[in-house]
C-alpha positions, 0 to 999 in steps of 0.5 A: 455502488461501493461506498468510499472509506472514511477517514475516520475508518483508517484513522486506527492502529496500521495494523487494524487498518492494514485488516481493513484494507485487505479486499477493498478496492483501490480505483485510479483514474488518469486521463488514460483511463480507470484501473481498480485493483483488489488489495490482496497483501499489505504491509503495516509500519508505525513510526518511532516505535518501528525502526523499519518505518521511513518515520522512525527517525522523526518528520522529514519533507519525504515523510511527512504525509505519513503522518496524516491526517489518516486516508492520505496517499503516501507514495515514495521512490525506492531503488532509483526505479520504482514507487511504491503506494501506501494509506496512511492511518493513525490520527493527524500527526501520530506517524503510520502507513500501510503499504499496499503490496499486491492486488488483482485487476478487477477493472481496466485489465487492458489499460493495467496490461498496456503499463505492465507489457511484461506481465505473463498473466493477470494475475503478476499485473499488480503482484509486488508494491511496485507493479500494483503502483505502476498498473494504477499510473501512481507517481510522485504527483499523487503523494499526499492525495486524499484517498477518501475525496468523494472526486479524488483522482484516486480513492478507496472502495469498501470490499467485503471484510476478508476472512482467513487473514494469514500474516507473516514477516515483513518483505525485504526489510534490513531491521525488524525483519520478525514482525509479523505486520505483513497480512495477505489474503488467498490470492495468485497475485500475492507477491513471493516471500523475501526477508530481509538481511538483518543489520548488525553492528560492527564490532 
């Protein structure tokens, strides 16, 4: 059986941790049933020295778990549509995340097909943030839950260390949109390439 990881494995830089989580498991349970997904691309964000983080700014009440204790869950709604699941890192009260952008259906493949019926193949279940965060019935609700609870609803289990890391851009972001924090590993089920449109200033 998998070990849980630890609060203290996650409670590193982003991107150390963004490495870490590259072919762990993410397991949610719901009163449906049990759906793992193997993390195959992530995202790493900081806080006041990343204006692409929700923390740059400083702590809200949207915010603030992401700033820890490290292994909590950090789930947002974007677009009025979609959440959107991320690890948080660093030590309690230093702000960063990871956000988990795309994985494959190792358990639960029905269940993850029931939520996602427009899916074509296995591998586009959980291939983008939102779709990875829909096939493990994540919400709002399960914000701030601790990931490394030996009973958490939802947890994470220690994979192999993935090798031949490759690492990019960020998706989709309006500012810092060269930083290399995106990390992904060999997979169909890493979601496409979209950079983001830089923010200028008006004249």
């Amino acid at each position: 059986m998998r070990r849980q990881l630890t609060e203290q494995e996650l409670a590193v830089d982003p991107v150390d941790a963004a490495r870490l989580l590259l072919g762990s498991t993410i397991e949610s349970t719901t009163p449906d049933g049990v759906v793992g997904v193997r993390i195959v691309e992530v995202e790493a964000y900081r806080g006041g020295d990343d204006p692409a983080s929700h923390c740059y700014r400083g702590r809200t009440p949207r915010n603030d778990v992401m700033f820890g204790p490290a292994g909590r869950l950090y789930v947002y709604f974007v677009y009025g549509m979609h959440f959107c699941a991320n690890v948080v890192s660093l030590t309690d009260g230093v702000p960063g995340a990871v956000l988990l952008r795309a994985g494959e259906v190792l358990t639960g493949e029905d269940l993850a097909q029931m939520r996602r019926p427009s899916a074509r193949s296995r591998a586009e279940l959980a291939k983008g943030p939102a779709r990875l965060t829909g096939v493990l019935g994540l919400d709002r609700a399960h914000n701030g839950i601790d990931l490394t609870a030996e009973h958490a609803e939802v947890r994470l289990l220690a994979g192999d260390p993935a090798t031949d890391i490759r690492t990019g851009p960020r998706v989709g972001v309006a500012v810092a949109v060269d930083v290399p924090w995106r990390f992904w590993i060999d997979s169909p089920a890493v979601s496409t390439y979209r950079r983001g449109t830089r923010r200028t200033r008006a004249s």
